[in-house]
GUKE-653228 format. One line per field, with one value per residue (C-alpha): residue number from 0; residue in one letter; y negated, z negated, x. Coordinates in Angstrom, 2 decimals, m for minus. Layout:
GUKE-653228
k = c(NUM	...) .
r = c(A	...) .
north = c(Y	...) .
up = c(Z	...) .
east = c(X	...) .
//
This chain:
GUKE-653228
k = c(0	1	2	3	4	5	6	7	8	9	10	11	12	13	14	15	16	17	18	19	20	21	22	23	24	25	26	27	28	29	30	31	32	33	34	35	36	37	38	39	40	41	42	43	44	45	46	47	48	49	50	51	52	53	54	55	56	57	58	59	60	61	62	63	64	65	66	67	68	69	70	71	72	73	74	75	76	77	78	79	80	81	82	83	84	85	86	87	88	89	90	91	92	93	94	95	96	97	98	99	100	101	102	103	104	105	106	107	108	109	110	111	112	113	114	115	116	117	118	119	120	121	122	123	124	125	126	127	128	129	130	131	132	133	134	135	136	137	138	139	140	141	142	143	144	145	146	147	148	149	150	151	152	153	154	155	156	157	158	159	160	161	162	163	164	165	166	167	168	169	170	171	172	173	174	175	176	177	178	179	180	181	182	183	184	185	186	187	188	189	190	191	192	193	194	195	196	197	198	199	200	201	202	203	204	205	206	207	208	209	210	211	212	213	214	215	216	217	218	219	220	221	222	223	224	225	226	227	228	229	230	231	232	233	234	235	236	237	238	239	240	241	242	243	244	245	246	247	248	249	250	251	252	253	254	255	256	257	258	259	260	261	262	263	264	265	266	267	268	269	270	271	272	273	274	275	276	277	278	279	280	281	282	283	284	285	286	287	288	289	290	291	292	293	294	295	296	297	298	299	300	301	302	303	304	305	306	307	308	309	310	311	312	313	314	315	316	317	318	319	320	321	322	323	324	325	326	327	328	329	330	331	332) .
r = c(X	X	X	X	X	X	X	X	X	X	X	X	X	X	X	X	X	X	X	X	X	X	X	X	X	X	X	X	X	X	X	X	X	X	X	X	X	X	X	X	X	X	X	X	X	X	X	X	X	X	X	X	X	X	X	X	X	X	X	X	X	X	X	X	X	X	X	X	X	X	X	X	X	X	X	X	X	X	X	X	X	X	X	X	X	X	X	X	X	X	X	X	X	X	X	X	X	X	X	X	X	X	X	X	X	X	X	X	X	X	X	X	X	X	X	X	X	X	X	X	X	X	X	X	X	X	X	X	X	X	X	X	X	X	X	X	X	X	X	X	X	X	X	X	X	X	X	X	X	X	X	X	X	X	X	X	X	X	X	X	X	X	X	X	X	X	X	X	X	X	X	X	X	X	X	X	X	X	X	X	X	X	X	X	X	X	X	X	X	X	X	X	X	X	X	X	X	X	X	X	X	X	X	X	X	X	X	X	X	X	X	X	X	X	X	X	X	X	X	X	X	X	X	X	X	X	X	X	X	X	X	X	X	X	X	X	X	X	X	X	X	X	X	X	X	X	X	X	X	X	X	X	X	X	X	X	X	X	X	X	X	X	X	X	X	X	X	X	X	X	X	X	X	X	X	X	X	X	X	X	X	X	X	X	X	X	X	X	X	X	X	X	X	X	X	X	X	X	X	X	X	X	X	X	X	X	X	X	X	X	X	X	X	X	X	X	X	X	X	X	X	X	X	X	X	X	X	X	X	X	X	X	X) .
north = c(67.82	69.43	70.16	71.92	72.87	72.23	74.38	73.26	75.07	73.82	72.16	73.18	71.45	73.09	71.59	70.40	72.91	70.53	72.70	71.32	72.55	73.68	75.45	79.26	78.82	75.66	75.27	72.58	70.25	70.56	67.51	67.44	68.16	65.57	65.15	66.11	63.43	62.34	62.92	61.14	64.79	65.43	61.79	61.88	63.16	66.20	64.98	65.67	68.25	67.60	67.83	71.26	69.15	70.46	69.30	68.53	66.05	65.10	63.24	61.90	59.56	59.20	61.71	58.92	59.16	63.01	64.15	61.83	63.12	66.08	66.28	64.20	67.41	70.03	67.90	67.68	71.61	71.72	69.83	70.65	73.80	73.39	70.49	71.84	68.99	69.26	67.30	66.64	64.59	62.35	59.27	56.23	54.82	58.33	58.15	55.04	56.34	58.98	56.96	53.87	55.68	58.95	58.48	62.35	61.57	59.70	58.48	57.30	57.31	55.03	53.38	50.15	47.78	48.49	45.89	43.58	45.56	49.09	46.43	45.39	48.86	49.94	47.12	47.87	51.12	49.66	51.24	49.19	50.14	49.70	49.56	51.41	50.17	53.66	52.52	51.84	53.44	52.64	53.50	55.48	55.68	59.41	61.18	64.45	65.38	66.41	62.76	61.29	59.28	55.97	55.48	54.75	51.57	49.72	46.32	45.19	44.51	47.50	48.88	47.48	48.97	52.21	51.92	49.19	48.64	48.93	51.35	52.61	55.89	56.39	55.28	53.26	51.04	50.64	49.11	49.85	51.61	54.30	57.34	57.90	60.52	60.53	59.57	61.56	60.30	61.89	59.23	58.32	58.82	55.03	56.28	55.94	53.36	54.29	53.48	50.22	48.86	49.81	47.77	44.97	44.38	45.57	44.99	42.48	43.19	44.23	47.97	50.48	53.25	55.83	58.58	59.81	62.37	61.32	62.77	62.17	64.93	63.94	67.69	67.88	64.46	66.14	69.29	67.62	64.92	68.12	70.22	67.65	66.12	62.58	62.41	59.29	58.89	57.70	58.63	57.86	58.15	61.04	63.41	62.28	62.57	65.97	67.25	65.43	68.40	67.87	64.65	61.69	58.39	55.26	52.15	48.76	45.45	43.01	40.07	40.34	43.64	47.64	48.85	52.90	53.62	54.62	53.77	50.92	49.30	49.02	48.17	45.02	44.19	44.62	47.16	45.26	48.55	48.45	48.52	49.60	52.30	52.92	55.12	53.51	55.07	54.22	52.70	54.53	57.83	56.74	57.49	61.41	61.99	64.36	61.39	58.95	61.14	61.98	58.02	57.48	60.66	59.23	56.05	57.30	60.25	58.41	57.20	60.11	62.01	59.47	59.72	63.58	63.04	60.29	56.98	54.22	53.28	50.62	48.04	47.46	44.76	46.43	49.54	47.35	45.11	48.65	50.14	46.98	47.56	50.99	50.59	47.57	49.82	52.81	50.22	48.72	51.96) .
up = c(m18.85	m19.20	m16.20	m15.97	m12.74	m12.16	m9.44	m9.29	m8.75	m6.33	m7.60	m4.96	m5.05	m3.79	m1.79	m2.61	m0.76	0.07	0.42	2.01	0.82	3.36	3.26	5.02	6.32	7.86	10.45	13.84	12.34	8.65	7.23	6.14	3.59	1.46	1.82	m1.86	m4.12	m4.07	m7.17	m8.16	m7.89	m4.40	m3.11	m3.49	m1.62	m2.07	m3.35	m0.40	m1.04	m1.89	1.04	0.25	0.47	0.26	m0.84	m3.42	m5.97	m8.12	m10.55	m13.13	m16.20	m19.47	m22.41	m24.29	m20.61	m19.74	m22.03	m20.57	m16.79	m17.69	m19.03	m15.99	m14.11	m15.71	m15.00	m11.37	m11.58	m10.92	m8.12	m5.97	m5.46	m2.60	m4.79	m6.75	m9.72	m11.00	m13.79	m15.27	m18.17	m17.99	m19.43	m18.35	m16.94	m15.47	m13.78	m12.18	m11.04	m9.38	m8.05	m6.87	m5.84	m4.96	m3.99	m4.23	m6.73	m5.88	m9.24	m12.39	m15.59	m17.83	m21.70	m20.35	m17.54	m14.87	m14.96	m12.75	m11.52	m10.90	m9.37	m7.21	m6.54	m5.69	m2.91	m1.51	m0.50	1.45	m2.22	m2.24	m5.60	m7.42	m11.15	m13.01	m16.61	m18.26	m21.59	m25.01	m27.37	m30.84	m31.36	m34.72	m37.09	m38.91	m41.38	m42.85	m45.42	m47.74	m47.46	m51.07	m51.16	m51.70	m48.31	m47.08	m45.29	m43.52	m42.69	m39.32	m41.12	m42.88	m39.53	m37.83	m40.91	m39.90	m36.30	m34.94	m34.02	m37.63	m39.10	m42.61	m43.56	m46.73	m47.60	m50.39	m48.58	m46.57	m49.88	m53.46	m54.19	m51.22	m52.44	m52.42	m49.71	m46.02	m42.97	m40.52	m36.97	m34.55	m31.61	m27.95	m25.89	m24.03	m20.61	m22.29	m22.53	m25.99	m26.98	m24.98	m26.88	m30.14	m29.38	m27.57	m28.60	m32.09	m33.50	m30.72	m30.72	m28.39	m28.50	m31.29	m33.24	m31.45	m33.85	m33.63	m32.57	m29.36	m26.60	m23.85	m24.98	m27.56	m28.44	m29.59	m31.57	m33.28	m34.08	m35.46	m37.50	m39.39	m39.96	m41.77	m45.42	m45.50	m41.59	m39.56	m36.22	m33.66	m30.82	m29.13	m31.43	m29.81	m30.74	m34.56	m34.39	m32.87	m35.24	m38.70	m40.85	m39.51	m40.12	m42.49	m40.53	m42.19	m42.28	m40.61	m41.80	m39.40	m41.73	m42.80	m44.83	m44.47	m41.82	m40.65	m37.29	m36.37	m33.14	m35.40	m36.45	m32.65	m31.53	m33.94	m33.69	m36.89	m36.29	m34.24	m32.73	m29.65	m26.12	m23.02	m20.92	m16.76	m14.04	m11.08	m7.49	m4.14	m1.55	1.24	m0.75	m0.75	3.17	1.96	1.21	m1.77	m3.06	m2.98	m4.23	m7.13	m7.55	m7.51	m10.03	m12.24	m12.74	m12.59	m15.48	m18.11	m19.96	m20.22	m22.15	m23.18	m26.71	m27.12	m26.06	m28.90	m27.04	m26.72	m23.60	m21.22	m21.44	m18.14	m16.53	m16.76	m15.22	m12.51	m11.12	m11.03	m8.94	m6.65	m6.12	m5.42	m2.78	m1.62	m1.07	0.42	3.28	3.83	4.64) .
east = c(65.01	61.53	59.61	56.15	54.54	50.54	48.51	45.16	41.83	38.82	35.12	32.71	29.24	26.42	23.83	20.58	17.92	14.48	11.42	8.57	4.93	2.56	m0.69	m1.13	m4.83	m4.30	m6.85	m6.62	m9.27	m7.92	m6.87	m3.37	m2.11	m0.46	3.20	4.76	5.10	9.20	11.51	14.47	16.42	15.00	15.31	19.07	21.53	23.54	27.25	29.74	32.38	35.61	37.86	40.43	43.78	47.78	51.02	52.85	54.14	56.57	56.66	59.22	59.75	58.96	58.62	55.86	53.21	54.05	51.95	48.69	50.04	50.01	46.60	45.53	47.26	45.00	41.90	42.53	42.95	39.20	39.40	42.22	43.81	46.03	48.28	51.01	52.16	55.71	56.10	59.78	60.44	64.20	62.93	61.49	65.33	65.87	63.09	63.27	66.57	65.37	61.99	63.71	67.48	66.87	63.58	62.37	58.99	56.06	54.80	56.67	55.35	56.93	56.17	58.21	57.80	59.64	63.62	64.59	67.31	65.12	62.75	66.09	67.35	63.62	63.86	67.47	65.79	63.03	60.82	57.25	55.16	52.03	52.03	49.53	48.37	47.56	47.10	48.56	50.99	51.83	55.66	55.55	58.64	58.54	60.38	60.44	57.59	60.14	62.58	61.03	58.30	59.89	60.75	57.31	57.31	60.57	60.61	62.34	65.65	65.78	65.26	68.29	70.44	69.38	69.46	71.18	74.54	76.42	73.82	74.90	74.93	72.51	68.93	70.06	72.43	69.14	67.15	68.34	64.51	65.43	67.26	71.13	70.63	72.13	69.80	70.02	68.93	66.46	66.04	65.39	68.59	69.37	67.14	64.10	61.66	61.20	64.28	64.49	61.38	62.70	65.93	64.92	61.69	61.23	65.25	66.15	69.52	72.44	72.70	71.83	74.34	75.80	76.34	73.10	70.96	69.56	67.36	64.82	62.75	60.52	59.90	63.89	63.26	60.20	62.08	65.01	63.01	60.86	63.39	65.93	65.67	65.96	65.92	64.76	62.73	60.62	58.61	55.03	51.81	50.75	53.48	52.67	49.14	49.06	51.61	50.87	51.56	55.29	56.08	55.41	54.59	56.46	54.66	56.08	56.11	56.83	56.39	52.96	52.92	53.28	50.84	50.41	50.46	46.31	44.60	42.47	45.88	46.88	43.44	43.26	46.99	47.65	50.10	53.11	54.81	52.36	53.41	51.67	51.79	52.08	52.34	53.94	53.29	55.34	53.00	54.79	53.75	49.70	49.50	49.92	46.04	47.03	49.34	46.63	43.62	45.72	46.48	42.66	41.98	44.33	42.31	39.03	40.26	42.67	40.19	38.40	40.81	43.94	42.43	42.34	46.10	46.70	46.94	44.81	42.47	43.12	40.83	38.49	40.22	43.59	42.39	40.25	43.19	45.30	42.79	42.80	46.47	46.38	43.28	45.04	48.23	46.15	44.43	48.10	49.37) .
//
């Protein structure tokens, strides 16, 4: 598990300073002077300061959001100094585990919706939550640049022969045009949300392989996927796009032709790997001010910088009805 610890540094705004003009040789029957002309600067008022707050959170989940929390982490760094951050990173199942049974973090990022049964387990521990739309990922498939050329694009079928539950053991048995050379199988351990969607919404089938390569750390997938001829692997878009030079990007065909992963292809649906993204908060946590100026960050933030991270913004309305929930969950408490 990867964990990374955030202290944060204070934004102090200074106040505006109003001078009024008046003259020195102002006698008793002078007339007066006229008041100065307002400005738009000097009608407003001076932004309050941020109020210094302390604590700390935790927060857990998946390898695919870490990345945007974390860079939601550093932002807030210029806001609040007295907040420490720990981020970990045990997958979107572990979690859940941790968020609904243990109950130690406040958030939980996740590239899945929360199940029924974390949903259940959540509730058996007296665990109310808001979900948090973050965004949108599209679930890249990568190889390594050296794995020939003819394996460019796999279709879903070809997909389930490499990954599903009787995956074969050579690119050819995969399609005739691949190469007679061994895959070799970087993945998502079975905690992650990354590896749910791939199963049951990409393959829809019961299970994948098991003699595979498998982590919640999409840094170990990367590493393993670059470094191996003929290798096979797949992650969120933003640990291709900031590392293109190490992997090759396969294009999917989901019954309408090859399409590469881009943030166009995802926009216009064309690309059918897609799946959103959230953050998901306990409502008991939002009565910690720190907790729920950190909820309220978050959305004002993602958008600002989820593309220099590599995902795709949320559109208005989704990050609208989670703000409702949150203030809705901040007034409850």
């Amino acid at each position: 598990m990867r964990s990374f610890t955030r202290r944060v540094a204070a934004l102090s705004a200074a106040a505006l300073l109003l001078a009024a003009c008046g003259g020195e040789d102002e006698t008793e029957d002078a007339a007066p002077a006229p008041a100065p002309a307002a400005t738009e600067e000097s009608s407003e008022e001076a932004a309050p300061e941020a109020a210094p707050l302390e604590g700390t959170i935790e927060i857990d989940g998946s390898s695919t959001v870490g990345p945007l929390t974390d860079a939601i982490a550093e932002e807030y760094a210029a806001v609040q100094p007295g907040v420490v951050v720990n981020l970990s990173i045990s997958g979107s199942g572990g979690g859940f585990e941790r968020f609904c049974g243990v109950g130690d973090t406040q958030f939980s990022n996740a590239s899945r919706a929360i199940k029924d049964s974390e949903a259940e387990l959540c509730a058996s521990n007296g665990i109310e939550f808001t979900e948090i739309r973050v965004g949108t990922d599209a679930l890249t498939m990568v190889t390594s640049p050296d794995t020939p050329e003819s394996v460019a694009c796999i279709t879903t079928e070809e997909l389930i022969r490499i990954f599903g539950p009787d995956g074969v053991d050579t690119w050819d048995q995969v399609n005739p045009a691949f190469p007679n050379a061994a895959i070799d199988i970087y993945a998502p351990g079975s905690d992650s949300g990354t590896y749910d969607f791939m199963v049951e919404d990409i393959m829809d089938v019961e299970g994948s392989r098991q003699d595979y390569n498998a982590s919640e750390d999409d840094n170990i997938i990367s590493q393993g996927v670059s470094g191996s001829v003929g290798s096979f692997g797949f992650f969120g878009f933003a640990y291709y796009i900031n590392n293109t030079d190490a992997f090759r990007a396969l294009e999917y065909d989901a019954g309408d032709g090859c399409v590469a992963p881009s943030v166009e292809t995802a926009q216009d649906g064309s690309y059918q790997a897609t799946r959103p993204l959230f953050v998901y908060v306990r409502n008991d946590a939002l009565a910690d001010p720190a907790v729920a100026d950190f909820a309220t960050f978050y959305l004002d933030t993602v958008n600002e910088v989820i593309g220099d991270v590599g995902y795709i913004q949320a559109t208005d309305a989704e990050l609208s009805a989670a703000r409702a929930g949150v203030e809705a969950a901040i007034a409850a408490g």
